[in-house]
C-alpha positions as CSV (number, residue, x, y, z in Angstrom):
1,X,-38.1,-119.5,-243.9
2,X,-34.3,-120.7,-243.7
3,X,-33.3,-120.9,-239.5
4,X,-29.7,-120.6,-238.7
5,X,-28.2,-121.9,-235.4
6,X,-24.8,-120.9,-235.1
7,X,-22.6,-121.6,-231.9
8,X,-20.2,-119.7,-231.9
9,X,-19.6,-116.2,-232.6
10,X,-17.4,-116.7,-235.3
11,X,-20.3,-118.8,-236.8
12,X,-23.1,-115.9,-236.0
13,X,-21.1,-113.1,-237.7
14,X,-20.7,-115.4,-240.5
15,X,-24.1,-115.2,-241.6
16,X,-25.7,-112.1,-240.0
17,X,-26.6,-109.8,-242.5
18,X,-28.7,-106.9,-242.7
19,X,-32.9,-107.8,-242.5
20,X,-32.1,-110.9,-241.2
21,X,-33.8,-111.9,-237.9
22,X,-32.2,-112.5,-234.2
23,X,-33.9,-114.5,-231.8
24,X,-32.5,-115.9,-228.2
25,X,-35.0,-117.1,-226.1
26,X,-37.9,-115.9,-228.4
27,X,-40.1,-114.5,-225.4
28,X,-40.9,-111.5,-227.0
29,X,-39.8,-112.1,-230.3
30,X,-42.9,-114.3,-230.6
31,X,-45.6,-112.1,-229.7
32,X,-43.9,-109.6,-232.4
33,X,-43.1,-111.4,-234.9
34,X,-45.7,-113.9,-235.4
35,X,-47.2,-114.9,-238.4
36,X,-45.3,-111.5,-239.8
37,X,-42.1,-113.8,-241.4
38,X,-41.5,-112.9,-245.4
39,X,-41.6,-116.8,-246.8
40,X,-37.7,-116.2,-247.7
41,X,-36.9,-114.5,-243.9
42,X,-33.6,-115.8,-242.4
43,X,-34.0,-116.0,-238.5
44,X,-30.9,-116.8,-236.2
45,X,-31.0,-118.7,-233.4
46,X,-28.4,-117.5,-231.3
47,X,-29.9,-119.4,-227.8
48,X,-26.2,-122.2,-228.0
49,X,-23.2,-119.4,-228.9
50,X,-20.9,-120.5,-226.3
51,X,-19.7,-117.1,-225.9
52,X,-22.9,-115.3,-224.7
53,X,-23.2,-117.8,-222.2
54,X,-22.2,-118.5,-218.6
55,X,-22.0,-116.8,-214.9
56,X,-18.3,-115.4,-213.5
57,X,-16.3,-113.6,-211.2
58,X,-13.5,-111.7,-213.2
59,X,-10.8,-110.4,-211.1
60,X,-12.4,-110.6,-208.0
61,X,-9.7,-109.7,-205.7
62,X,-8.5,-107.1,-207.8
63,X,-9.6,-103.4,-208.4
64,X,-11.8,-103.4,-211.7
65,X,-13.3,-106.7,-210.8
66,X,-16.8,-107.5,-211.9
67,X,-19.4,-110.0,-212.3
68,X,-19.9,-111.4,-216.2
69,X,-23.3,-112.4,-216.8
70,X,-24.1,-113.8,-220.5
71,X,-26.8,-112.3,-222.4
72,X,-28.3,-115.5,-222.8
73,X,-28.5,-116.2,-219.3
74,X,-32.5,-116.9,-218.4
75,X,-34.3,-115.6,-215.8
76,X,-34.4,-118.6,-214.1
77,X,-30.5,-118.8,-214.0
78,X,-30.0,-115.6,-212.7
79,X,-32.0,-115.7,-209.8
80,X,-31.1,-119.1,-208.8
81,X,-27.2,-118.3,-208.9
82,X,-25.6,-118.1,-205.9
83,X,-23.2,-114.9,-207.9
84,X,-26.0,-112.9,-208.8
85,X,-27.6,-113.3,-205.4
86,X,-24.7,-112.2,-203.8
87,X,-23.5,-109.9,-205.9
88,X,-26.4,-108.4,-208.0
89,X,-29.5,-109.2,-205.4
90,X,-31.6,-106.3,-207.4
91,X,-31.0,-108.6,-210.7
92,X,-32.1,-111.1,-209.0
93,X,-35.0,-110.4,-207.3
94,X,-36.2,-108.0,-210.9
95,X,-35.4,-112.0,-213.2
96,X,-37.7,-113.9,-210.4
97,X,-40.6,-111.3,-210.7
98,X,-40.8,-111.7,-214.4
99,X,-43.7,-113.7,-216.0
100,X,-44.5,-117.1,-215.6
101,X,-42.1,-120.0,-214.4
102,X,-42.4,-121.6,-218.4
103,X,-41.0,-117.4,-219.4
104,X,-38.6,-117.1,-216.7
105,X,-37.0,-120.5,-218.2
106,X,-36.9,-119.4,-221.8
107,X,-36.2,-115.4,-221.4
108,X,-32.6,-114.0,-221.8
109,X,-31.5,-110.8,-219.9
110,X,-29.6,-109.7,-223.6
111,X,-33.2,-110.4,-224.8
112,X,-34.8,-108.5,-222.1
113,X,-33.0,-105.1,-222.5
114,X,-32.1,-105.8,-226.1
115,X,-36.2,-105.3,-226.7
116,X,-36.2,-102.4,-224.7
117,X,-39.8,-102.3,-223.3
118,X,-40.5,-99.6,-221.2
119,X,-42.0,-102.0,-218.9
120,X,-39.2,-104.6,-218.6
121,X,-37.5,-105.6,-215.1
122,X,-34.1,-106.1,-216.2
123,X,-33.1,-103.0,-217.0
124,X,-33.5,-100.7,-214.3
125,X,-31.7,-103.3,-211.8
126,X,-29.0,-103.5,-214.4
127,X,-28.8,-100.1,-214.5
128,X,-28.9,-99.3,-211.0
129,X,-26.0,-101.9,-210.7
130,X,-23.7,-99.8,-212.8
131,X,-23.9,-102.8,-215.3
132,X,-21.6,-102.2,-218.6
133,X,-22.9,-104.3,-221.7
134,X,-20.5,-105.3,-223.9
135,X,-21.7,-105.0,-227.6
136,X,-20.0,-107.2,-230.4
137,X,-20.2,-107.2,-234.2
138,X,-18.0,-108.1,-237.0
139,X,-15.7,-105.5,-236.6
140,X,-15.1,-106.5,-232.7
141,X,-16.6,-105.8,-229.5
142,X,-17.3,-102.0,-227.0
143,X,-18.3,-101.6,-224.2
144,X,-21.3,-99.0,-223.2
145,X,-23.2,-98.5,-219.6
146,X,-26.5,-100.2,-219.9
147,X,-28.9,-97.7,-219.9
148,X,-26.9,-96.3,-223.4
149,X,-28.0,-99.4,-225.1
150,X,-31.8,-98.6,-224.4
151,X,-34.0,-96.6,-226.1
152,X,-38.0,-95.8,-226.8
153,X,-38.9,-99.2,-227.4
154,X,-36.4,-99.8,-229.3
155,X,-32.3,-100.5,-228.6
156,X,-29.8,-98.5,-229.8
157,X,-27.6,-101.3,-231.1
158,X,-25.7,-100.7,-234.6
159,X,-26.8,-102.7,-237.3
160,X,-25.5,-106.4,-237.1
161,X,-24.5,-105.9,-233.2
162,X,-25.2,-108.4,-230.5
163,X,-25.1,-107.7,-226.7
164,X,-22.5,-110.6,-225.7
165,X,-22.3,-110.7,-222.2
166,X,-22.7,-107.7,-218.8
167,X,-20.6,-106.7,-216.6
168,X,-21.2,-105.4,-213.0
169,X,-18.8,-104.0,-211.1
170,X,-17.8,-105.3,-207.5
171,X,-19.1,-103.6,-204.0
172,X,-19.5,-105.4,-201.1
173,X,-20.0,-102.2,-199.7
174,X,-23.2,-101.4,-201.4
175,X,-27.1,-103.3,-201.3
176,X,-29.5,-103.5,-203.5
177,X,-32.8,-104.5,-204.3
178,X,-35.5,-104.0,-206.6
179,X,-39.5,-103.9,-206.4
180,X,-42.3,-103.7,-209.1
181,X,-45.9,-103.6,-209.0
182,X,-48.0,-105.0,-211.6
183,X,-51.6,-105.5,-212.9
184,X,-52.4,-108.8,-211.4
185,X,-50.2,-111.1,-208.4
186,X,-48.8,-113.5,-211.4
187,X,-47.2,-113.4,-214.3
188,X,-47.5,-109.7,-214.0
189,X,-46.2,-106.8,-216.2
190,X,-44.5,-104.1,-214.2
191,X,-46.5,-100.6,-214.2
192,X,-44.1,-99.3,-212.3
193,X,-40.9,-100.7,-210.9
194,X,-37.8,-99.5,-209.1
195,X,-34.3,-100.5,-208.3
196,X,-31.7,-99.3,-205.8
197,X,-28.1,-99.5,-205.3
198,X,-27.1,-97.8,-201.9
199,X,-24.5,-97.8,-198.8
200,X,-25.7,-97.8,-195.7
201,X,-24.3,-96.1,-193.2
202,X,-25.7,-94.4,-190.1
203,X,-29.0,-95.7,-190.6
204,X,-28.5,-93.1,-193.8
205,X,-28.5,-94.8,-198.1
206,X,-25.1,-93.2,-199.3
207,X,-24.2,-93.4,-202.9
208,X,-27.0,-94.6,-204.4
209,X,-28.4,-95.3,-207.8
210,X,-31.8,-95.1,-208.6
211,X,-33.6,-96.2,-211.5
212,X,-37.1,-96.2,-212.3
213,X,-38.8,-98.2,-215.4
214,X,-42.3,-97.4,-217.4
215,X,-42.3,-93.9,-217.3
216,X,-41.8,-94.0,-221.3
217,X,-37.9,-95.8,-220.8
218,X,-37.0,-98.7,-219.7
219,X,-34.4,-97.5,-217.4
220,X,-34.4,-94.0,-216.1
221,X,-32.0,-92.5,-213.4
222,X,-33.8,-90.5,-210.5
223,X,-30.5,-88.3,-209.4
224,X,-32.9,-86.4,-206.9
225,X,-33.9,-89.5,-205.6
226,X,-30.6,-90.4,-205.0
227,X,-30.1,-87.0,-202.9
228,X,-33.1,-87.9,-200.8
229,X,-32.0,-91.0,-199.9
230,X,-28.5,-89.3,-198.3
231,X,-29.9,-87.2,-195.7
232,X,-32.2,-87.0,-192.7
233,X,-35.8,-87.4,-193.3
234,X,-35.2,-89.8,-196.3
235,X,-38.5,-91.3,-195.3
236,X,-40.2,-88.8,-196.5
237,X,-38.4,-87.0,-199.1
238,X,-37.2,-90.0,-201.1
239,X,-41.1,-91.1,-202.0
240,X,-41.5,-87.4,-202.9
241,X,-38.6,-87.0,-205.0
242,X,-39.8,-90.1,-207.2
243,X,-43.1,-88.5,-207.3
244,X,-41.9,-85.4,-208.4
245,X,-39.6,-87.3,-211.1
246,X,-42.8,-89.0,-212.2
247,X,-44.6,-86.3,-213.5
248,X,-41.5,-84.7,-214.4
249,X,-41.0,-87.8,-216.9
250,X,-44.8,-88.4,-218.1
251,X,-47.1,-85.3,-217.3
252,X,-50.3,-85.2,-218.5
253,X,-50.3,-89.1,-218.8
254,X,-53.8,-90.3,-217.3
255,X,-51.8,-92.6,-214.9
256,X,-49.1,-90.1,-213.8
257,X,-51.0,-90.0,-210.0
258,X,-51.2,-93.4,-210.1
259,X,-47.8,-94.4,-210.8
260,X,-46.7,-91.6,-208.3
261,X,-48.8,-93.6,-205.4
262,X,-47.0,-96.4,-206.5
263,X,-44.0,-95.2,-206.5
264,X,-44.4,-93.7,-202.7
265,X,-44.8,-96.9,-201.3
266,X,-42.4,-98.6,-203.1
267,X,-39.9,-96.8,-201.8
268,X,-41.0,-97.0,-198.3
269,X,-40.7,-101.1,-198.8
270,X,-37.4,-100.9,-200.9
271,X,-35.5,-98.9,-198.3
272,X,-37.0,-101.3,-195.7
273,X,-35.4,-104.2,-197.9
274,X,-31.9,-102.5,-198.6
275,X,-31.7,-102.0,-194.5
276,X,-32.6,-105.7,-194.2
277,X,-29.8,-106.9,-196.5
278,X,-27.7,-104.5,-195.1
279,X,-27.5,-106.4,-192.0
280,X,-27.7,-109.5,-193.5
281,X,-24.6,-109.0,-195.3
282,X,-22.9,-107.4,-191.5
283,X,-23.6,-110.7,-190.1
284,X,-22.3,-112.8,-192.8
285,X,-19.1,-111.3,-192.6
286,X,-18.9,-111.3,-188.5
C-alpha cells in the first residue's frame, strides 16, 4: 500500500486519480475499509491540506456574509469555537454529541457528511443552517446546498471531487439547536435526531428549517414541520407534523412508531431550547 500526504491542494489533485483512496480523519473510513486494501491500493491522506482547514467570518458586515468552516475541521474544534457557537449553535451542539472524546478529536465534518450515513449528526444541523458546501476538483471548485451532496449512504460527489470548506450564511436574527437520541447515554449513534433553524417572534418559530436524520437520509427537510412551528398551537402540531413525516419517509419500517415517539418529544425539548437561546441572544445584545 503506497500512502500519500499532500498539503496542499495543488499537491492532492496532483495525484488523485480514479480507485485511489481518500481518507481525513479516518473515523469511519476504518471500520470500512479495514483489512479490505488491494496490496497495490494508493490511500491519500488529506488530514494537513492547508486549504480545507480553518474557522472564519467572511464579509461579516456585509450582505452575503457567512461563516467558512473547513471540512477538516474536527468535532472537537467545532464545538469548542467561539464562531460556531455563536453563529452555528445547532452544529455545535450535533459535533459535541458525536461519539467518544478520542472520535470527536479525529472526525472531520467533510468526513462526516462526505460518508453520508443516515445516522450521522452533522448533516441535518448543516442543513438546517442553510449550509452551502463548496466541492473542488481538478477542474475548479462549485458550490451546492448541503443536503445535494448527500445521498443513500453514499455522497453524490463526482469522481476525484473533495468537499473543501462550508459556508453558512449570517442571521443574528434566527436560533438554532439540535437534539438526538441514541441507543445508549455515550458514545451513542443517533436513532433519530433533529435540527432547527427558527425566528422567534411573538412567542411564535418563524422561518424555520427543519431537518430530520435516519429516516433512510442523512438529512431530510420536514417543510410541514416548518408550517407547524409558525402558528398557534405549535406545541402540539409541530410533534405531529414530524410524526406524520416519519411514516411518510419509512412506513412499514418496524421502528417507524418508535422513531415517531421520539420524534414528539424531541420537539417539545428543541423548541424549549430555541426559546432559551432566543433570549439569551436578546440579552447579549441589551
Amino acid at each position: 500500500m503506497k500512502v500519500e500526504r499532500p498539503r496542499t491542494l495543488l499537491e492532492l489533485f496532483s495525484v488523485f486519480k480514479p480507485g485511489t483512496e481518500l481518507v481525513a480523519g479516518g473515523t469511519d473510513w476504518v471500520i470500512k475499509r479495514h483489512a479490505k486494501l488491494a496490496d497495490d491500493a494508493v490511500v491519500i491522506d488529506v488530514f494537513a491540506v492547508d486549504e480545507m482547514q480553518g474557522i472564519s467570518l467572511e464579509g461579516e458586515n456585509t450582505e452575503g456574509g457567512f461563516l467558512r468552516i473547513g471540512a477538516l475541521e474536527t468535532m472537537t474544534s467545532l464545538h469548542r469555537n467561539p464562531l460556531v457557537r455563536r453563529h452555528a449553535s445547532a452544529l455545535a451542539d450535533a459535533a459535541y454529541k458525536m461519539g467518544s472524546e478520542q472520535i470527536r478529536n479525529r472526525a472531520t465534518v467533510g468526513g462526516n457528511v462526505a460518508n453520508s450515513s443516515p445516522a450521522a449528526d452533522t448533516p441535518p444541523a448543516l442543513a438546517a443552517l442553510g449550509a452551502e458546501a463548496v466541492l473542488a476538483s481538478g477542474g475548479g471548485e462549485r458550490i451546492v446546498p448541503v443536503e445535494d451532496v448527500l445521498g443513500r449512504n453514499r455522497n453524490t460527489l463526482a469522481s476525484c471531487e473533495i468537499i473543501k470548506e462550508f459556508r453558512i450564511p449570517l442571521d443574528v436574527n434566527r436560533v438554532s439547536a439540535f437534539l438526538k437520541i441514541g441507543s445508549r447515554s455515550q458514545v451513542s449513534i443517533s436513532r433519530v435526531n433533529l435540527a432547527v433553524l427558527a425566528r422567534c417572534t411573538d412567542n411564535l418559530f418563524k422561518d424555520a428549517r427543519v431537518f430530520v436524520g435516519t429516516l433512510g437520509l442523512a438529512a431530510r427537510r420536514v417543510p410541514g414541520a416548518e408550517e407547524a412551528l409558525s402558528a398557534a398551537g405549535f406545541d402540539e402540531a409541530f410533534p405531529a407534523a414530524l410524526a406524520t413525516f416519519a411514516a411518510e419517509a419509512i412506513p412499514g419500517r418496524p421502528t417507524l412508531p418508535y422513531k415517531q415517539s421520539a420524534l414528539r418529544g424531541l420537539a417539545q425539548d428543541i423548541c424549549v431550547l430555541l426559546s432559551q437561546r432566543a433570549r439569551e441572544a436578546v440579552i447579549g445584545s441589551c
